[in-house]
N, C-alpha and C positions, 0 to 999 in steps of 0.2 A: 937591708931592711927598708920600707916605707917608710917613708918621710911626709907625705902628704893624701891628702885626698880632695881629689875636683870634682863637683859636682856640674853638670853642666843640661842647659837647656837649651835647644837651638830652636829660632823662628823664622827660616825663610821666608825669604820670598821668594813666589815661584812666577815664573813666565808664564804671564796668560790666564792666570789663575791655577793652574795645576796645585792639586793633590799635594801636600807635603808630605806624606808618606813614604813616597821614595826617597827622597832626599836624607828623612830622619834615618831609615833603615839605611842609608851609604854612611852615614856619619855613624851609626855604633856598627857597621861593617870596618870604618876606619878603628876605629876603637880595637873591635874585635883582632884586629889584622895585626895588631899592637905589640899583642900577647901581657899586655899587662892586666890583673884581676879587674872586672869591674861588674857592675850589679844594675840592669835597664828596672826602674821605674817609671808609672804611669806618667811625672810630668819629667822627670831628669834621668841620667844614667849617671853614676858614680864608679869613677876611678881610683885606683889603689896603686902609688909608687913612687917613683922619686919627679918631687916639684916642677924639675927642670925641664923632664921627658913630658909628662903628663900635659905641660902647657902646649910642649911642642905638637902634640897629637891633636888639642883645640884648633893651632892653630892651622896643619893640617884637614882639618875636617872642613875648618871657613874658607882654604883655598880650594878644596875640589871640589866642593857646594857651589863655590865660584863657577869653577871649570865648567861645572854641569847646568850652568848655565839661572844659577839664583841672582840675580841683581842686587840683591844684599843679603845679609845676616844678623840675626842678631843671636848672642848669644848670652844668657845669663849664667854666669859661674860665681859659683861658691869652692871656696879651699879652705883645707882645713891645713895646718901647716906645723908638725911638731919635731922637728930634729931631734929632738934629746930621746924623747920616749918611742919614738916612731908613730905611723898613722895606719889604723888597721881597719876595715870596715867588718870586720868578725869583732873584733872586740867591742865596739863600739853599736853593734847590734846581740850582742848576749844574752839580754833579754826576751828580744823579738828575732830569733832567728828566721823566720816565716814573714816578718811585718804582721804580724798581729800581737 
């Protein structure tokens, strides 16, 4: 069972000024490559699973963003964090299953 949920926002910096585009799409490539649930919105993409792994995958995303040659990152995360009940982003969208 899920135990948490990451929400995350990355802001490169890119070389030169380059397009962040690429960078965001390798970082929910990283994501995607995970195999853990997760759901791309317009400013963040949100993850679903256990705390531990999920961080690891952020911190994943900051080093090959590195590699690929970002001079830094920044990233804004939000965690939702529930042991006892678990962390679901179906349940937690019930209402709005569409975002509407």
């Amino acid at each position: 069972m899920a135990n948490a949920l990451v929400s995350i926002q990355i802001l490169p910096t890119t070389p030169e000024g380059q397009s962040v585009y690429p960078y965001v799409d390798r970082a929910i490539d990283i994501i995607k490559a995970s195999g853990v649930p997760y759901r791309v919105a317009p400013l963040e993409t949100t993850m679903e699973g256990d705390l531990q792994q999920l961080l690891g995958i952020v911190q994943r995303m900051s080093e090959e963003l590195a590699e690929l040659g970002c001079p830094s990152i920044i990233s804004q995360v939000k965690i939702y964090y529930n042991p006892s009940n678990g962390a679901s982003m179906g349940r937690l969208l019930e209402k709005y299953p569409d975002g509407q």
